[in-house]
Every structure is written in C-alpha cells, then in structure tokens.
N, CA, C and O atoms as a printed pandas DataFrame, in Angstrom:
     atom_number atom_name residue_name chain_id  residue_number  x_coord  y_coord  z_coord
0              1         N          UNK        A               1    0.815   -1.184    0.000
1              2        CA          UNK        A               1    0.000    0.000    0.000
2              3         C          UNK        A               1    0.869    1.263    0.000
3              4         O          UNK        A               1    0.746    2.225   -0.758
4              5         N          UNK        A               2    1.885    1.075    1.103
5              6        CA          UNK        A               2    2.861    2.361    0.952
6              7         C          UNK        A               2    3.249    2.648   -0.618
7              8         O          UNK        A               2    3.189    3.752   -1.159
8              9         N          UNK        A               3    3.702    1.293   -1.293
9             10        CA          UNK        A               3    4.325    1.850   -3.038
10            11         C          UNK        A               3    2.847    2.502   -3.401
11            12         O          UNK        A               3    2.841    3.732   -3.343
12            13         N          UNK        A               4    2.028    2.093   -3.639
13            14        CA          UNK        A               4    1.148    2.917   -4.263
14            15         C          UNK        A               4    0.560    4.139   -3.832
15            16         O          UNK        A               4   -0.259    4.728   -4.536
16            17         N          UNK        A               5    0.957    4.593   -2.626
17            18        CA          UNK        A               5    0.660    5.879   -2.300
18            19         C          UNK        A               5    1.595    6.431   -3.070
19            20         O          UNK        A               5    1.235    7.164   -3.991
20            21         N          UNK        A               6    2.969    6.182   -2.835
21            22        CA          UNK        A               6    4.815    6.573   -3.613
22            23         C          UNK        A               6    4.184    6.689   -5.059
23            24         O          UNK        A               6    4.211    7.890   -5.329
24            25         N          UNK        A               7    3.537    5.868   -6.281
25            26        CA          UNK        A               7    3.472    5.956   -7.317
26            27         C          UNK        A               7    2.385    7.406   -7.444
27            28         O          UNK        A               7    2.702    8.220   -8.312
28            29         N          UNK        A               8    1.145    7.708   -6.599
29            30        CA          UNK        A               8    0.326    8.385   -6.718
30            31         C          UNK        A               8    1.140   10.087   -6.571
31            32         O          UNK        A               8    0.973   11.173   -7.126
32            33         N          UNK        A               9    2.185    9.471   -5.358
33            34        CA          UNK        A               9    2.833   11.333   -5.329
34            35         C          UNK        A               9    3.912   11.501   -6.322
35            36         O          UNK        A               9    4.248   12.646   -6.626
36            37         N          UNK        A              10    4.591   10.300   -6.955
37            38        CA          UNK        A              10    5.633   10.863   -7.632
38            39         C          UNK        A              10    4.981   10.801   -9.057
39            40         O          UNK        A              10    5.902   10.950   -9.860
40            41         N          UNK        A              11    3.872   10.655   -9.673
41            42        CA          UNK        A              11    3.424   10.771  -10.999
42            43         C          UNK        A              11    2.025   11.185  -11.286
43            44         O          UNK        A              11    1.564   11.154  -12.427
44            45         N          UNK        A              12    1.263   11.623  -10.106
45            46        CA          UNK        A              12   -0.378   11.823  -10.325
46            47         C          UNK        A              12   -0.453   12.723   -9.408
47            48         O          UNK        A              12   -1.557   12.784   -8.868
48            49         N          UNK        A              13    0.402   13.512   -9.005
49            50        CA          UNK        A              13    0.147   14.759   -7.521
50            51         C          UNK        A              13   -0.431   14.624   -6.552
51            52         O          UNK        A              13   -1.068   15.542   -6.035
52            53         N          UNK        A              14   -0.354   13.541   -6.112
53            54        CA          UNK        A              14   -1.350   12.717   -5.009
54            55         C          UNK        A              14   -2.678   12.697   -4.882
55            56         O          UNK        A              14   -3.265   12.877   -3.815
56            57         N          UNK        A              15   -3.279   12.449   -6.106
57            58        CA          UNK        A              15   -4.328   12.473   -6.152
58            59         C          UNK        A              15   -5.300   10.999   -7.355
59            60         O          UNK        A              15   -5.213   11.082   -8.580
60            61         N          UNK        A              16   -5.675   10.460   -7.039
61            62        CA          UNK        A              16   -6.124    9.019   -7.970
62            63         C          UNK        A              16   -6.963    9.796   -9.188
63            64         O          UNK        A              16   -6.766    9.580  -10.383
64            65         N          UNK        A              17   -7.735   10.547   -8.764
65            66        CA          UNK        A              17   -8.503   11.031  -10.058
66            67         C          UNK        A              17   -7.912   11.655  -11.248
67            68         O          UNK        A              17   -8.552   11.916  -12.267
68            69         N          UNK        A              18   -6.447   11.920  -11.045
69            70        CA          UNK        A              18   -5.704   12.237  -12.045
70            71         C          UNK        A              18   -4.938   11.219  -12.746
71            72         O          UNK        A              18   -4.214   11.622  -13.656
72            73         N          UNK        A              19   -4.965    9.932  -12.482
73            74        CA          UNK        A              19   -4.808    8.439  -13.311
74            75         C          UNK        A              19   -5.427    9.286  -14.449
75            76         O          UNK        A              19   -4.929   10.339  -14.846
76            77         N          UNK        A              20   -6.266    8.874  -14.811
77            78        CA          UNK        A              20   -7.409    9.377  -15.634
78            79         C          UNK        A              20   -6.817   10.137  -16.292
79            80         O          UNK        A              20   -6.077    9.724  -17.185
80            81         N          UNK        A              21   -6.963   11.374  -16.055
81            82        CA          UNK        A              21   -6.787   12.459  -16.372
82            83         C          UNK        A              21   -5.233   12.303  -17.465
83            84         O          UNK        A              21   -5.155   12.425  -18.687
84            85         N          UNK        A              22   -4.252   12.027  -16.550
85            86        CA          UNK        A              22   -2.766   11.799  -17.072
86            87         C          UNK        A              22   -2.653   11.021  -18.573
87            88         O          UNK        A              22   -2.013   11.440  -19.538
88            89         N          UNK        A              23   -3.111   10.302  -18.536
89            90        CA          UNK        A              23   -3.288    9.210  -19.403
90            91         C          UNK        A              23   -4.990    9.060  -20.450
91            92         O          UNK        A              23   -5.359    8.051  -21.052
92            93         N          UNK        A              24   -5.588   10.146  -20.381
93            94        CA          UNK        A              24   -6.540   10.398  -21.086
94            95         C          UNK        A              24   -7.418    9.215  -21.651
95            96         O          UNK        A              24   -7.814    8.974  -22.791
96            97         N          UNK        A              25   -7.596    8.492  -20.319
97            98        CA          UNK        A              25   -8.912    7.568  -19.952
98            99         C          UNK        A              25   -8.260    6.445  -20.952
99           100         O          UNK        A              25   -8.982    5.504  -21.279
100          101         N          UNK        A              26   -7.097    6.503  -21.381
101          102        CA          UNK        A              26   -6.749    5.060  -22.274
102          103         C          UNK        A              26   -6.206    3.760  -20.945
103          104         O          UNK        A              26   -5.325    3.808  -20.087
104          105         N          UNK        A              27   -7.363    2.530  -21.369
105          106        CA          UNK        A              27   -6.736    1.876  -20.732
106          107         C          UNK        A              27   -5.452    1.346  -20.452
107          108         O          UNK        A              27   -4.650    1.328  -19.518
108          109         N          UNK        A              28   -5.542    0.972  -21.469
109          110        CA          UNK        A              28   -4.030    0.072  -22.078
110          111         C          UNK        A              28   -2.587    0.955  -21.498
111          112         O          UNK        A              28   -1.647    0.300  -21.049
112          113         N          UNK        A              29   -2.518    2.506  -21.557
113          114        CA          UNK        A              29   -1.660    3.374  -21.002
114          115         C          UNK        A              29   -1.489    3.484  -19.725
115          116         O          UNK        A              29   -0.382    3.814  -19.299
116          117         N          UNK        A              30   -2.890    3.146  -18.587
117          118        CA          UNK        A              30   -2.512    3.304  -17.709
118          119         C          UNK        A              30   -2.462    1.944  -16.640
119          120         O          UNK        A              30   -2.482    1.966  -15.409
120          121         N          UNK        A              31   -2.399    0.902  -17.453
121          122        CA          UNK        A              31   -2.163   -0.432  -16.706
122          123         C          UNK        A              31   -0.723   -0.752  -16.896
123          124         O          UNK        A              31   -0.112   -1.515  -16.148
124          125         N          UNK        A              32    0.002    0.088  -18.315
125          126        CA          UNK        A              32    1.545   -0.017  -18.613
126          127         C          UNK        A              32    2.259    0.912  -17.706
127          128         O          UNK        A              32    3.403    0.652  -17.335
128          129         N          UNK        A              33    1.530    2.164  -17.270
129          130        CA          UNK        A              33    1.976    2.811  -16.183
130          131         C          UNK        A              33    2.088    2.369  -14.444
131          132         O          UNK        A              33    2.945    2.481  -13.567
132          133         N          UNK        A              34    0.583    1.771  -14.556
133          134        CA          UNK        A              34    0.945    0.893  -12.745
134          135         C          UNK        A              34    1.855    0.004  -12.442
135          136         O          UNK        A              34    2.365   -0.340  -11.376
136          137         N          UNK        A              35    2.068   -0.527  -14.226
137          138        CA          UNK        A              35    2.688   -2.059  -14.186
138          139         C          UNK        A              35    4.394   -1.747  -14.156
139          140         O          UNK        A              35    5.207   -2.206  -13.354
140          141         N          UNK        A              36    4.650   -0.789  -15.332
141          142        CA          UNK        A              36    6.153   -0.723  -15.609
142          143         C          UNK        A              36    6.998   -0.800  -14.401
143          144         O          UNK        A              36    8.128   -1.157  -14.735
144          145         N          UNK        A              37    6.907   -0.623  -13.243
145          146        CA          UNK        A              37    8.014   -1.024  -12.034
146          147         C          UNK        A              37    7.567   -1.530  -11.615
147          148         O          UNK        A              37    6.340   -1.545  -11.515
148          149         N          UNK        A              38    8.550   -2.404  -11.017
149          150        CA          UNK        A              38    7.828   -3.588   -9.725
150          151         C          UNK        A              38    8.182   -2.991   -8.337
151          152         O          UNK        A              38    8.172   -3.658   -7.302
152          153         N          UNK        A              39    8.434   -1.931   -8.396
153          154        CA          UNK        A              39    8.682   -0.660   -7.027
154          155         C          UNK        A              39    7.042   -0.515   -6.438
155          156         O          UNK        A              39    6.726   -0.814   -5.286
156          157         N          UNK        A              40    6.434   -0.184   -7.098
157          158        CA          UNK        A              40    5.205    0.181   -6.729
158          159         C          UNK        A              40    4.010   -0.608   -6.599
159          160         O          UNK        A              40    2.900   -0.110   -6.410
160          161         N          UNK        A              41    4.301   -2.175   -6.727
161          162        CA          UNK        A              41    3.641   -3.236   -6.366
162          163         C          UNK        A              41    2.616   -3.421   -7.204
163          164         O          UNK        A              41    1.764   -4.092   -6.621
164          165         N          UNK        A              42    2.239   -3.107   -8.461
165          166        CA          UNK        A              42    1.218   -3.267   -8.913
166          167         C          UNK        A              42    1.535   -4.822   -9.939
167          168         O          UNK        A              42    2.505   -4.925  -10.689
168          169         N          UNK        A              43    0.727   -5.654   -9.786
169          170        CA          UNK        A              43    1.171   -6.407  -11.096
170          171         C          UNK        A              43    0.143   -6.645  -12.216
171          172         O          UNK        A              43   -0.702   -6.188  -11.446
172          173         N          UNK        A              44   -0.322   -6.834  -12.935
173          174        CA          UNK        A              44   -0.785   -6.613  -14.143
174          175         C          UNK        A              44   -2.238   -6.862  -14.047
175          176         O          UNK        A              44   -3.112   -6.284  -14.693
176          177         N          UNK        A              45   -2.392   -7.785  -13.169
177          178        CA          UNK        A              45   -3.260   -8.536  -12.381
178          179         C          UNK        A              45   -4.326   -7.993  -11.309
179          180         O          UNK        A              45   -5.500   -8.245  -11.041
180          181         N          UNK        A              46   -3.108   -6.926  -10.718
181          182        CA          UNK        A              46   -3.918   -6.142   -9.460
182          183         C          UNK        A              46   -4.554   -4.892  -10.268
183          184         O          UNK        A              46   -5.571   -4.256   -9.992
184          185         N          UNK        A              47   -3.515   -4.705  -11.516
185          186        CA          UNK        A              47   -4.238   -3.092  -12.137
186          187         C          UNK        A              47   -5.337   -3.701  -13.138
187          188         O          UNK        A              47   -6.059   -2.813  -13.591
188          189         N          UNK        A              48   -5.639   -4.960  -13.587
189          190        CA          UNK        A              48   -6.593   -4.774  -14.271
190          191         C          UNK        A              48   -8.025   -4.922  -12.710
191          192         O          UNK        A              48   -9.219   -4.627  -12.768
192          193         N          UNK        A              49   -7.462   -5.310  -11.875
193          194        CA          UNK        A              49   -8.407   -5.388  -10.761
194          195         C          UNK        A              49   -9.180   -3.754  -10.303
195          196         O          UNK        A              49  -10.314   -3.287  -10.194
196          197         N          UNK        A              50   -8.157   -3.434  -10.185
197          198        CA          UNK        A              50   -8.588   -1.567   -9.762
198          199         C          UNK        A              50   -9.061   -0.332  -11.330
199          200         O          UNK        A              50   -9.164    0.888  -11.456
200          201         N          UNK        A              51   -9.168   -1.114  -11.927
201          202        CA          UNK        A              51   -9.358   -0.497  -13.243
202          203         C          UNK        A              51  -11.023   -0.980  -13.293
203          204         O          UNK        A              51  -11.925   -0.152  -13.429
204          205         N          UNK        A              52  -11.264   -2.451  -13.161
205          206        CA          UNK        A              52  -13.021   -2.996  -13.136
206          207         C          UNK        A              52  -13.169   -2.498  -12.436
207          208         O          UNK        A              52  -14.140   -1.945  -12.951
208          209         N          UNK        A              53  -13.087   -1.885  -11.153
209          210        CA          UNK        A              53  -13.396   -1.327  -10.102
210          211         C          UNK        A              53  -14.131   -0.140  -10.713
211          212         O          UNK        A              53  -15.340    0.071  -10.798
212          213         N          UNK        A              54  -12.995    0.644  -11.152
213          214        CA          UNK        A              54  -13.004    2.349  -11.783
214          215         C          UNK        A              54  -14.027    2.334  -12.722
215          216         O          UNK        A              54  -14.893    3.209  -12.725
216          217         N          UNK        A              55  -14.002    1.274  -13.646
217          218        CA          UNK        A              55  -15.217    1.379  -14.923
218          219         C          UNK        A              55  -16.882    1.021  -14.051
219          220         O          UNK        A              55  -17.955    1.410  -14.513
220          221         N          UNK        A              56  -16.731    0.123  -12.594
221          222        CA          UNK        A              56  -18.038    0.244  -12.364
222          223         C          UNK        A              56  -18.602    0.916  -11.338
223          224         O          UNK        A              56  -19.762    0.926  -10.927
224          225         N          UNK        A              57  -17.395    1.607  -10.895
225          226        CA          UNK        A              57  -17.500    2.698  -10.044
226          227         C          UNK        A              57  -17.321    4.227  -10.326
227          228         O          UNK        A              57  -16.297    4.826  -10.000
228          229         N          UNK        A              58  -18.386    4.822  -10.954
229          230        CA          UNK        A              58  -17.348    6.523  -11.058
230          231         C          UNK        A              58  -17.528    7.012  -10.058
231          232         O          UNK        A              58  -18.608    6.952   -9.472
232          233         N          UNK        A              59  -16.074    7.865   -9.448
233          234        CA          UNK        A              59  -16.120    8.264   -8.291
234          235         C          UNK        A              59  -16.368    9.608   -7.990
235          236         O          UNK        A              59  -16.558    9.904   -6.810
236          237         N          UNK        A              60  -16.402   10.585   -8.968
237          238        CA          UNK        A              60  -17.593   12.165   -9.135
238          239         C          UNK        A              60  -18.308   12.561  -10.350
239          240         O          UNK        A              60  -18.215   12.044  -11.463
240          241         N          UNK        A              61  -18.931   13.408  -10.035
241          242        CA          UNK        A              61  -19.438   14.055  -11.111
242          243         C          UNK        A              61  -18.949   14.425  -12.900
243          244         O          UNK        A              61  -19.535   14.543  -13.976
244          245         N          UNK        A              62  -17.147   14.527  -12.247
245          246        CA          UNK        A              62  -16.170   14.951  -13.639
246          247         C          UNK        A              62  -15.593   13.557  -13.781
247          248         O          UNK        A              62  -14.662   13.447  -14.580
248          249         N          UNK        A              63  -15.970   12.545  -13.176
249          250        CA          UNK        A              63  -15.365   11.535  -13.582
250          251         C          UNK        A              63  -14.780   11.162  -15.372
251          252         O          UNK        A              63  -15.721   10.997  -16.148
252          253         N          UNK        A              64  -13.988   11.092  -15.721
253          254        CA          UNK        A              64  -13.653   11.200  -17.445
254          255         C          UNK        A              64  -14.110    9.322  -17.526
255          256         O          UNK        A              64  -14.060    8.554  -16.565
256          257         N          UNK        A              65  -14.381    9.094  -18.437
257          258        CA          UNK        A              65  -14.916    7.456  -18.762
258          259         C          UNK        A              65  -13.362    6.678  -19.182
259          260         O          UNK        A              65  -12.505    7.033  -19.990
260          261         N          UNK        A              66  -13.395    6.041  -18.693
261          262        CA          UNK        A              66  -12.038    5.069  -19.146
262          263         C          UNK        A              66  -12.457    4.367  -20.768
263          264         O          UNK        A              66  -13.578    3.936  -21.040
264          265         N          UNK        A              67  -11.363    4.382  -21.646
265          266        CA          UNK        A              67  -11.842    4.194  -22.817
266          267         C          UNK        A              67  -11.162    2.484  -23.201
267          268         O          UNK        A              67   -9.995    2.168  -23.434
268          269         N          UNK        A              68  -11.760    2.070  -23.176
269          270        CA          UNK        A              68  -11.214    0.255  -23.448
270          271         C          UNK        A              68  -10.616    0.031  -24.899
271          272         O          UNK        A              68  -11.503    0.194  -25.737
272          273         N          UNK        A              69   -9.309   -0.314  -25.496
273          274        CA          UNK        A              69   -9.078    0.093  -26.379
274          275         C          UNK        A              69   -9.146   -1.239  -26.977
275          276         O          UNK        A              69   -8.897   -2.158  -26.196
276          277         N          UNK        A              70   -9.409   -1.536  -28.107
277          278        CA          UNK        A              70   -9.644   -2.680  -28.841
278          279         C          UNK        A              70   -8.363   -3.887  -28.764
279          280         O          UNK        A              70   -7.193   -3.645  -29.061
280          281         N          UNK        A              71   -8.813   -5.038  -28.363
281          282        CA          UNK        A              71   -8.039   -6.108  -28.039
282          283         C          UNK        A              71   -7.610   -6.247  -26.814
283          284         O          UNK        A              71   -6.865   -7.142  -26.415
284          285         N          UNK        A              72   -8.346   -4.830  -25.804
285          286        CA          UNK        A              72   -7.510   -5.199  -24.232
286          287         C          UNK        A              72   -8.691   -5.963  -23.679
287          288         O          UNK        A              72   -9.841   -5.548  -23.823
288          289         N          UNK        A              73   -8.413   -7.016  -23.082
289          290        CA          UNK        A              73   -9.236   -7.752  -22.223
290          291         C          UNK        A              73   -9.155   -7.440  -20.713
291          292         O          UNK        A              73   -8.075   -7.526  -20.130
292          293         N          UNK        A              74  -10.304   -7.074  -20.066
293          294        CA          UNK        A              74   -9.927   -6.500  -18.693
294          295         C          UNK        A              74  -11.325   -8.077  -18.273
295          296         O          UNK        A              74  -11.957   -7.928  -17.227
296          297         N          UNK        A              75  -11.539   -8.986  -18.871
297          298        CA          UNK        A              75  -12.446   -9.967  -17.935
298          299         C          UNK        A              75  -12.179  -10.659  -17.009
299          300         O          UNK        A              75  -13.060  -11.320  -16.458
C-alpha cells in the first residue's frame, strides 16, 4: 500500500482522479503505467483489478470514462 501511495505522489500529484486524467482515460496506457516497475507493487493482475473497479464505479461528477481500447481484455 505504501508503493502505491509513492506511485500516486511521484506521478499523479497525489491524487487518484488524475490516473485518468494523465493518461486520457486510455486503458491500455494506464495499466503499462501501474505495471512498468515492480517498485510500486502493482502487477498486471492487481491493475486490471482496480481499473473494473473504476469502470463500475465513477467516483464524481467529472469523472472522465475510461476508454477500453480494442483487443484489451480486462475480464
């Protein structure tokens, strides 16, 4: 949990709703972003986990829609 707070302040300004934002709702970009170090504990596995989460959860009003890009399987 600590790495992923570390990934949120050193690339998203500590803030999750800017995943999104950074990476302009492309999936595929931001599961290569949780994934690319193994510093920050994510494995490919856990980010497609918190990503189903995100698509069936929006969490405000400006929520941006995550865009599923053809051939990514998040099932």
């Amino acid at each position: 949990m600590l790495n992923s707070a570390r990934l949120l302040v050193e690339k998203y300004d500590s803030s999750a709703y800017k995943i999104n934002e950074v990476h302009d709702g492309d999936i595929v970009e931001i599961v290569k972003a949780l994934t690319v170090e193994e510093r920050y504990g994510f494995s490919t596995k856990k980010a497609h986990m918190f990503l189903r989460g995100c698509l069936k959860t929006p969490i405000s009003k400006t929520h941006l829609p995550l865009r599923p890009q053809k051939g990514a399987n998040f099932a």
